[in-house]
N, C-alpha and C positions, 0 to 999 in steps of 0.2 A: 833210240836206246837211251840217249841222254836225259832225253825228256822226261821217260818214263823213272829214268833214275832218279831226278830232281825231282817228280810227283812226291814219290815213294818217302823222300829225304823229308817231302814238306807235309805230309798226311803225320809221320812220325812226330814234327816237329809241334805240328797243332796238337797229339792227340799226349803229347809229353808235356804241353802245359795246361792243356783241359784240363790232368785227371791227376795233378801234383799236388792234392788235397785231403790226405789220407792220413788223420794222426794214431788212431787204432780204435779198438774195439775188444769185445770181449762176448761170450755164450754161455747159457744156462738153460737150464729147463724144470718143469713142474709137474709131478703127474699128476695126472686131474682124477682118470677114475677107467678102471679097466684097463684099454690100449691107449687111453688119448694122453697124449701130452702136452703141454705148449711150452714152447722155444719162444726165448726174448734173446733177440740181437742186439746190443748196443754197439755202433757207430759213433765215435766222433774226427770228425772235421774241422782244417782250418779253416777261420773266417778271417783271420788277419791277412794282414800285405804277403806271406809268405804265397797265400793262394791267389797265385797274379790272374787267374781269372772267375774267381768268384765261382767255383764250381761248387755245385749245392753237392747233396742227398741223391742217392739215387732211388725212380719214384717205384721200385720194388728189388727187393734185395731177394737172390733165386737161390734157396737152399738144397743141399742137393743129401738126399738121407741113403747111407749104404750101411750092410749088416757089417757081421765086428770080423766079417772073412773079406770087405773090399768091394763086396757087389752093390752095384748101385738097385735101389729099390725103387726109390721114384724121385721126384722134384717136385718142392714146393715153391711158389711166390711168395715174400711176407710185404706188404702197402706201405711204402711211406706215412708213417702217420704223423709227418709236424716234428720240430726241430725244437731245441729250449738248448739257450744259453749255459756254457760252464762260465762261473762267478770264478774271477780271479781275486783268488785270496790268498792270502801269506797270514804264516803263524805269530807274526811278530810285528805288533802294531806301528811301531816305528818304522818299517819298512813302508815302500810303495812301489808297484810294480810299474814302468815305462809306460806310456800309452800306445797302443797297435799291438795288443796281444789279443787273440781273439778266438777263442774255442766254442761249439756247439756239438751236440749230441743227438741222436735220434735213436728211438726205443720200436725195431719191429717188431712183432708177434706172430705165432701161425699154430695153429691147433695142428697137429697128427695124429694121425693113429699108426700106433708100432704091436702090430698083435708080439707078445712073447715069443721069444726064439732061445736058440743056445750060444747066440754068438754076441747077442747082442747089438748094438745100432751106435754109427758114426755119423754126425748131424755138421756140417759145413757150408763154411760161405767164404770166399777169399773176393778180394779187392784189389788192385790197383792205384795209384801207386804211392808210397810216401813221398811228403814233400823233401824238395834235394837239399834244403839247409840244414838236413841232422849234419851233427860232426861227426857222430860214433857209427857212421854207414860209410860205405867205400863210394868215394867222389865219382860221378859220372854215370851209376848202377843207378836204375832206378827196379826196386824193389815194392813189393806189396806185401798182403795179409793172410792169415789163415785165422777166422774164427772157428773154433770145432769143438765139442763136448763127445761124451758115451755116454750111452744107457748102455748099464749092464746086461749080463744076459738072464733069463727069467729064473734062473739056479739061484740068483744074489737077491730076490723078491725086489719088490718093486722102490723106486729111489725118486729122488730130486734132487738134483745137483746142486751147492755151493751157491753163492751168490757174494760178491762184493759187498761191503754196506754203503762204503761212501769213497766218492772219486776224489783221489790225492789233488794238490795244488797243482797248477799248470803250470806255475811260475816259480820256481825256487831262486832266492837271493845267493847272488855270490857270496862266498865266504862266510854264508849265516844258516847256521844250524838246521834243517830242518827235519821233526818228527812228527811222523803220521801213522794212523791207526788205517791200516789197511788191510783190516781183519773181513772175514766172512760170515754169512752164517747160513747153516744148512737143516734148511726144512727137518731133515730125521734124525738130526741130535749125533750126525757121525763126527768120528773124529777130522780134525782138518791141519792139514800141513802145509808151511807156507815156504816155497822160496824163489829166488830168483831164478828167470828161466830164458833159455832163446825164444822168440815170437818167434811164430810161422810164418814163411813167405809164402806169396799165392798169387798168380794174376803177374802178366808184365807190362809193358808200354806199346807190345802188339794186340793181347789180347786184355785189355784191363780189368772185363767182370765178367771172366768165364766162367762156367760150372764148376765147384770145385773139385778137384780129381779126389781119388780115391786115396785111405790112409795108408799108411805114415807120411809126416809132411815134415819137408825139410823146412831147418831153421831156416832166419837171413843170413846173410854174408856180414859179418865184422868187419870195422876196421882195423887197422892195424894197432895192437896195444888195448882192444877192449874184449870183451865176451859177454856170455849173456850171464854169468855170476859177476861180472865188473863192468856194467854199461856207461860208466861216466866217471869223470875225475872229480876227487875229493878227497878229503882229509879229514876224518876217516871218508871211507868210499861208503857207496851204495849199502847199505845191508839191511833184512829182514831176520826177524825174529819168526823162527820155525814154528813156535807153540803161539805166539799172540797178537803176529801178522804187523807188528809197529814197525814203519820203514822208516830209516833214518840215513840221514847223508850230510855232510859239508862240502857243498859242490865247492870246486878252485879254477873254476874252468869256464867261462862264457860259450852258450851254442846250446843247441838244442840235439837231446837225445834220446833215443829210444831204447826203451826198457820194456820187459817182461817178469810179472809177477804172475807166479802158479798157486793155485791151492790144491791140493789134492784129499780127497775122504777115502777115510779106511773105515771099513765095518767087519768089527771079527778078525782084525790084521790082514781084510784083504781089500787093496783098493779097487771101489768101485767107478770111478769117473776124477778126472781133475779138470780145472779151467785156468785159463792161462788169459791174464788183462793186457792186452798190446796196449801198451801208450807211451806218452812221449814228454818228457821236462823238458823246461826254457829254463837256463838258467841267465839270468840277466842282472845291469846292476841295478841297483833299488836306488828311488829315493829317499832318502832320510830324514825330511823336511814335514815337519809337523806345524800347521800355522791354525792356532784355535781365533776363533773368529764368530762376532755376534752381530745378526744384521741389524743394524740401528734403528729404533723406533723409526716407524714409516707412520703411525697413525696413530692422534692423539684424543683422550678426551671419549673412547668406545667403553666405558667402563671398568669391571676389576677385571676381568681376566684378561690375561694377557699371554698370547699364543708366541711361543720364542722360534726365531728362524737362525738355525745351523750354518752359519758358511764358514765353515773352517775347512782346510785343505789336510789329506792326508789323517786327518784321526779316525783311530777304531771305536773309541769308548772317549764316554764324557761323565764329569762330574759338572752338574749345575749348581749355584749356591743364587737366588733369587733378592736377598737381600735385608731381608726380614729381620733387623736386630733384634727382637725379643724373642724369635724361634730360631729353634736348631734344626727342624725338620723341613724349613722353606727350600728343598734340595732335590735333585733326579735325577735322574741316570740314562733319561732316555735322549733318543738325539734333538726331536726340537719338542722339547714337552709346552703343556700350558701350566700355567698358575693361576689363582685366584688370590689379589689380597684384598685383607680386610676392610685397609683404609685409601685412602686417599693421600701420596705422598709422592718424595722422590726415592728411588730405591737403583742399590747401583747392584748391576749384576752382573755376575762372574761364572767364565764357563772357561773347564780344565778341559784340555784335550790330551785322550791317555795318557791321565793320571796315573801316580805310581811306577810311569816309564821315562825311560832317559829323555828320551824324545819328548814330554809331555812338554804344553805351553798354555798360557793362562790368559787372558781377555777379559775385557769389563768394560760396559756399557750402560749409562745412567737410563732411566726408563720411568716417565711422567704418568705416573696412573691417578685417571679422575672420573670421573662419572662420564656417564655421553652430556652433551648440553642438551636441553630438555626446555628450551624458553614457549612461552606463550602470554596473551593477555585476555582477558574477558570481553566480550563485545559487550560495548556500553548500552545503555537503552537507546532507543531511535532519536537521533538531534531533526532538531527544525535548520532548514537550511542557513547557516551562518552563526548556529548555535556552538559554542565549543564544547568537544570532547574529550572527557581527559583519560589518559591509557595509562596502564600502569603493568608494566611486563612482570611475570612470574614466572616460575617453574624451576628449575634445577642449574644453577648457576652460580658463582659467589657476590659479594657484593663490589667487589673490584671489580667485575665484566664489565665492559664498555659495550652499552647500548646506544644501539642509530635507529633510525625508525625511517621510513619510507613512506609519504602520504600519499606520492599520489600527484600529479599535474593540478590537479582539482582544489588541493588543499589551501592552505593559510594557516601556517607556514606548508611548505612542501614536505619539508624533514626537519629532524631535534634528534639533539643526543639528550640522555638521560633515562632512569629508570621510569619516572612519573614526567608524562609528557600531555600538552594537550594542539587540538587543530581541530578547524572548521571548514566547512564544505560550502559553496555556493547553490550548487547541484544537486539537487534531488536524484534517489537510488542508492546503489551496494558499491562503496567507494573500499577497494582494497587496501590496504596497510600492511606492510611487511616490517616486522621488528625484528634485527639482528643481535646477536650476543659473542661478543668476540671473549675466551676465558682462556687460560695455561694455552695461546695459542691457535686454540679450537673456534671455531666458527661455526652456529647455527645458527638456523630462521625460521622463522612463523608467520602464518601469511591469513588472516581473518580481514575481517572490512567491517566500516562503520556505515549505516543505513541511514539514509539522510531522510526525511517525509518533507514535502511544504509546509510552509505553516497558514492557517486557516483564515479562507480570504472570506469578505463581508459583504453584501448589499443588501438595502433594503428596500423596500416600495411603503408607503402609509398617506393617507389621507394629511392634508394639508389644513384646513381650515372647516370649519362647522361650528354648530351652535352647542352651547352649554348642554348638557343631560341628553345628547345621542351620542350613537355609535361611532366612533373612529376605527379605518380597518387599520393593520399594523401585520407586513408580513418582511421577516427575516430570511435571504437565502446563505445558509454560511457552506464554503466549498472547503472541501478536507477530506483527506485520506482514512482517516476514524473520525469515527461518531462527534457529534456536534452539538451541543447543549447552547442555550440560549439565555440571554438577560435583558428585561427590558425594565426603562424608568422613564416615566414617562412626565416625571417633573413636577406633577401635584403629589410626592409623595405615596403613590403607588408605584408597583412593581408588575411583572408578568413573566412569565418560564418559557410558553411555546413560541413554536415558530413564526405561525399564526395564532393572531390574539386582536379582538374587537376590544376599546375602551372608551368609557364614558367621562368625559369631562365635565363636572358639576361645576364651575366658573370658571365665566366668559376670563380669556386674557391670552397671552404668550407666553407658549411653553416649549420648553428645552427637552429633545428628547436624545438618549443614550440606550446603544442597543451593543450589546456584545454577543460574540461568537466565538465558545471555547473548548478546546478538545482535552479531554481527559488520558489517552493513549496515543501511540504513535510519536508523532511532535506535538507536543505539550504546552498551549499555547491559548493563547487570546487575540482576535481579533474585535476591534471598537469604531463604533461608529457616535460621532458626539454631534447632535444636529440640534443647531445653536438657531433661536429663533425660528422652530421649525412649524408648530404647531400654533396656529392663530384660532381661539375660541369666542364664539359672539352670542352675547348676553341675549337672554330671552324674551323677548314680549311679556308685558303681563296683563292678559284679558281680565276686563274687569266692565259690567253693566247692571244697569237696574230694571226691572221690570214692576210697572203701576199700573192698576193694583194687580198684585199676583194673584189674585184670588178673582171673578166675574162671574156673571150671571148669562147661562144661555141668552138670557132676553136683552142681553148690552155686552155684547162676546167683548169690544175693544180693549187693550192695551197699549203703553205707550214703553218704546225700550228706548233707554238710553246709556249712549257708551264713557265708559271711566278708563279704557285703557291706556295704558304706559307704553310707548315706542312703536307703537304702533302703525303700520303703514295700509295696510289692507285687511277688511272686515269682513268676516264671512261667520251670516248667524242661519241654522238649519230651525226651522218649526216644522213639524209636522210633514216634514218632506217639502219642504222649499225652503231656497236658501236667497238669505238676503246679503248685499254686499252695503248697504249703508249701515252708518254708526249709529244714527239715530233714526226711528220709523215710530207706525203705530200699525197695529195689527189687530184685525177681528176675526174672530173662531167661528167656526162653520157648525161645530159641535161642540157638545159639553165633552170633559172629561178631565185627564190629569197629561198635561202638556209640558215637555221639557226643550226650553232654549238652549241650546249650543252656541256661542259666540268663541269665534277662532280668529286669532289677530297676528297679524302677519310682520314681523320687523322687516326693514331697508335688508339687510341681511338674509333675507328667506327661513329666515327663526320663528317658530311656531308658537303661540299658546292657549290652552283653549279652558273655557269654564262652563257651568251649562247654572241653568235656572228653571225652576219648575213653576207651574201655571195652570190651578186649578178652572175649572169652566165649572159651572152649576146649574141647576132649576133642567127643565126637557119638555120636549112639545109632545103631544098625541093629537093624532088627528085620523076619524077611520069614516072613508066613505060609508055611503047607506045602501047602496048597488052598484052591480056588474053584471055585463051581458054578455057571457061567455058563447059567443056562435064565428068565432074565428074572424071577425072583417078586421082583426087589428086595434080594434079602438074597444076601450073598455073591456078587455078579455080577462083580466086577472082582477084580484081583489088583494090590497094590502093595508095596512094602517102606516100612516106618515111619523115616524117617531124620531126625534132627536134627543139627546143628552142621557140614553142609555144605558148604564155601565152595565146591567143585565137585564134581559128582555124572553119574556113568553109567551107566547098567544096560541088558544086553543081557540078553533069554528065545531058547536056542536048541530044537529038538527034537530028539527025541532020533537024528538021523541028524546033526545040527550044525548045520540050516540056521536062521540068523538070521529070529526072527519078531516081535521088538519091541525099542526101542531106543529112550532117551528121555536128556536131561541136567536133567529137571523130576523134583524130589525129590517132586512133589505127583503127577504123573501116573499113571493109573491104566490097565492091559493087561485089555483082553476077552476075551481069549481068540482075538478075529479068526474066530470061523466053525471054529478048528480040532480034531481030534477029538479024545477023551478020552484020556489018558495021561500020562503025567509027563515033566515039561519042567525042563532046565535054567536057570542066570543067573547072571550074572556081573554083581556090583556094583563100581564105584571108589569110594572116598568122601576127600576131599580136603577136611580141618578149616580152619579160618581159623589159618592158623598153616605150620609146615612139613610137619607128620605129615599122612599119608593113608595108606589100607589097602581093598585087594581083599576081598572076601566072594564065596564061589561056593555056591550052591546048587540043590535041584531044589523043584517048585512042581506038585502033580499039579491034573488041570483033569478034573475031574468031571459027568457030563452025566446 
């Protein structure tokens, strides 16, 4: 039995600090159209320390709808929908409420339908329990709620109830004034009457969210010395204005209490419905400390505008004055506004914290507005490696910035301070450079690179030595990143452009040759080749002979040559298709005509030169057999005449009636006879000497079988 006792003692004990979360609430309704209505429950709850165990919302609030005789009709549910903060506020800036006050509200809803009747309809919801630290409730009791409205009966035509507009302050200051518009306003324009009233109790710490019973509902229990026209102490107390709902009090008393405000609507002097707002004041001490406060520039050097950060403790309202001696509108009112100025300066800024109140207090904080740094430099055109490049930073800075620059591992120098700087690179490729700009403080960088190219390397291959008036070859390779142009001097005074280039040396001697190789883009440059004593030239032979007599007779063909050449090592003379290697000879013609010597003389050097000489032959033989026995044994088968010193030749054989039977201009060709029968045949020779003279010969030729 003990046991059971102590259960009993300990189920009470949990379920009296579960549900000790109850600050009040209030009901209204709307009529939609026809029989439906909808009912909004407001609920609020503590969240502060007073609710030692965090007890929420509950996640459906059970209404329970009876007509206006007490009969219950049905039960609704309305859904937890989500909870929102009450803002603790006080009417007097200079005030500040404690920290650990903590209120929330939650708004159910639920559609109905109420067909018209004569009695009308009682809509309720009670709760469990208020928290135990009111002072104005009897110590020990733990008490609850009754939210409850009326719909008239269908006699009063159809209505919507009253509605609060805005929830009073949670918080009232000791000893400090407070007035509130705790008016209503009702959808159908009735009249509305305000005053203080008892809240309903409902619900206890056995049963905490029963149904709620049926009306009339008893008020709560008072404590000793309050009611529900004087719920808390003050000087003046509690009161409401009956016609404009303004509730005003000078609490004198610390603790929190519970109060109830009614509105009730008349239509036609007859009341149709009233509502009744359970809730509950703190009254606590405030504090009085007002500290205006402006967070120090954190960032410099981001341009004009300038975004202001609030930390000031305890203000309601701010005046800003930004600094701007030549305007009077550099000012605002909002808590962390931005600005924009015009220029570039130092400007000192002032921020009033609720101004125009005792409590107000003032702060001022100097503030560097400059442009952002904005540095850069142009990449220069490409260097050849070792070439210097000079940088010159630019963009958005003053001329006092202290510039460094960063080249690089690679460089020469590595780094330089200065605006106009310069460094070279060993290394070919994209060499980074970072230029920094240190200004009012601020610090920025820019990070481009300078492009190194090689510079253009040289060989060449060319013939060495030769005779005067041939060809020399002459070939340039130049290696480079861009195009490659060439220069050649070849030391007599000539010049050449290609790569490859053949030249002719007109005198023998020793020449100096120079060749360059130069790029036009990239790295910009020349490459040289200077070949000193390179080019050895050797003098020509010069052929030179006689020929006696140059002029002869077929009948004494001889000549005699003799050589006159100059440096001469070896002879070589061409006649007639044979070559002779002495310098001196005598030579006889086999035939007349018009004969040219060649004589080609050879220097120690293998240098050439050659001359030629011409060599008339004259006078010609004829000579024509008188028969031929054309019958195949080989011997005597053809018929020709023996001619020598011909320059043109013709021979016609006729027979002997006249007719043409062979006919040649070849002094060598030889007549068959052609098949024809034996007999004697004439011929007609021309013979035309190299020279003017020619002569006819006629004769006959007998053809033998």
């Amino acid at each position: 039995m003990i046991r059971h006792i102590a259960a009993i003692f300990a189920l009470l004990s949990s379920t009296w600090s579960l549900a000790t979360h109850v600050l009040g609430g209030e009901m209204y309704y709307d009529h939609l159209t026809g029989d439906q209505y909808r009912i909004t429950l407001k609920l609020y709850r503590d969240c502060g320390p007073g609710n030692v165990n965090g007890t929420g919302f509950d996640t459906g609030a059970q209404l329970a709808i009876y007509d206006g005789n007490g009969i219950l009709q049905f039960t609704e549910t309305a859904n937890f929908p989500g909870e929102e903060s009450v803002p603790v506020e006080l009417n007097n800036p200079c005030l500040a409420a404690p920290d650990g006050i903590c209120a929330s509200w939650a708004e159910y809803e639920a559609i109905l339908t109420l067909p018209a009747n004569t009695s009308g309809y009682v809509i309720s919801y009670q709760r469990c329990c208020r928290t135990p630290t009111i002072i104005n409730l009897p110590t020990g009791l733990l008490q609850g709620l009754t939210c409850t409205v009326q719909v008239p009966p269908a006699a009063n035509g159809t209505n919507s109830s009253p509605r609060f507009n805005e929830y009073p302050p949670i918080v009232l200051c000791l000893d400090q004034d407070m007035a509130f518009d705790h008016s209503a306003t009702d959808p159908d324009g009735d009249v509305l009457v305000y005053d203080l009233y008892t809240p309903f109790a409902g619900g206890d710490e056995f049963d905490p969210a029963p149904l709620a019973s049926p009306p009339p509902y008893a008020g709560i229990l008072w404590a000793s010395g309050y009611a529900g026209t004087s719920p808390m102490d003050g000087v003046p107390g509690l009161a409401i204005d009956p016609a404009t709902g303004e509730l005003t009090v000078h609490p004198t008393l610390l603790g929190s209490f519970a109060v109830g405000v009614r509105v009730r609507e008349f239509r036609n002097g007859v009341q149709l419905s009233e509502s009744i707002r359970d809730l509950r004041f703190d009254v606590v001490p405030c504090n009085v400390t007002v500290i205006s406060s402006i967070q120090e520039q954190q960032q410099f050097c981001t341009g004009y505008t300038v975004e202001m950060e609030n930390q000031s403790i305890n203000g309601q309202f701010w005046h800003w004055d930004f600094g701007v001696n030549s305007q009077l509108n550099d000012t605002s009112d909002l808590t962390a506004p931005t600005w924009t100025y015009a220029d570039t300066g130092s400007y000192v800024i002032t921020l009033i914290a609720n101004p125009g109140w005792p409590c107000a207090d003032t702060s001022t904080s100097v503030f560097e507005v400059h442009p952002p740094l904005d540095p850069y430099f142009e990449r220069p055109p490409i260097r050849c490696t070792n070439e210097m490049a000079e940088l010159v930073v630019q963009g958005i800075f003053t001329n006092t910035a202290a510039v460094s620059w960063d080249f690089g591992d690679g460089a020469s120098p590595v780094s330089a301070l200065g605006h106009i700087v310069s460094t070279e690179f060993a290394e070919t490729g994209a060499h980074p450079i970072t230029v920094s700009v240190v200004d009012f403080g601020c610090e920025q960088s820019y990070t481009d690179s300078v492009v190194v190219y090689p510079r253009p390397q040289l060989t060449a291959v060319t013939d060495r030595a030769g005779c005067a008036g041939v060809l020399f070859a002459f070939e340039a390779e130049g290696i480079a990143w861009t195009a490659v142009r060439y220069a050649w001097n070849f030391g007599d005074g000539t010049t050449a452009s290609e790569e490859m280039v053949s030249h002719v040396f007109e005198l023998p001697g020793v020449y100096d040759i120079v060749v360059t190789a130069a790029t036009d883009s990239g790295c910009i440059d020349q490459s040289n080749l200077v070949l000193n004593n390179w080019v050895e030239v050797f003098p020509i032979p010069e052929a030179a002979f006689i020929v006696e007599p140059d002029e002869v007779s077929l009948l004494d063909p001889r000549i005699e040559v003799q050589d006159f050449a100059h440096l001469a090592q070896a002879w070589e003379y061409a006649i007639d298709g044979i070559i002779i290697h002495d310098p001196n000879f005598i030579y006889e013609f086999d035939d007349a005509g018009t004969f040219e010597i060649t004589q080609t003389v050879i220097s120690g050097e293998n240098c050439t030169h050659s001359i030629s000489r011409t060599v008339y032959v004259t006078d010609h033989l004829f000579y024509a057999p008188t028969a031929f026995t054309p019958d195949g044994d080989g011997l005597n088968d053809t018929w020709a005449p023996s001619v020598q010193g011909a320059r043109l030749y013709e021979l016609v054989v006729f027979d002997r009636w006249g007719v043409e039977r062979f006919r040649t201009n070849d002094t060598k060709a030889q007549w068959s006879g052609d098949g024809l029968p034996q007999g004697v045949y004439s011929f007609q020779a021309q013979v035309a000497e190299y020279g003017a003279y020619s002569k006819e010969y006629r004769g006959t030729v007998t053809l033998l079988r």
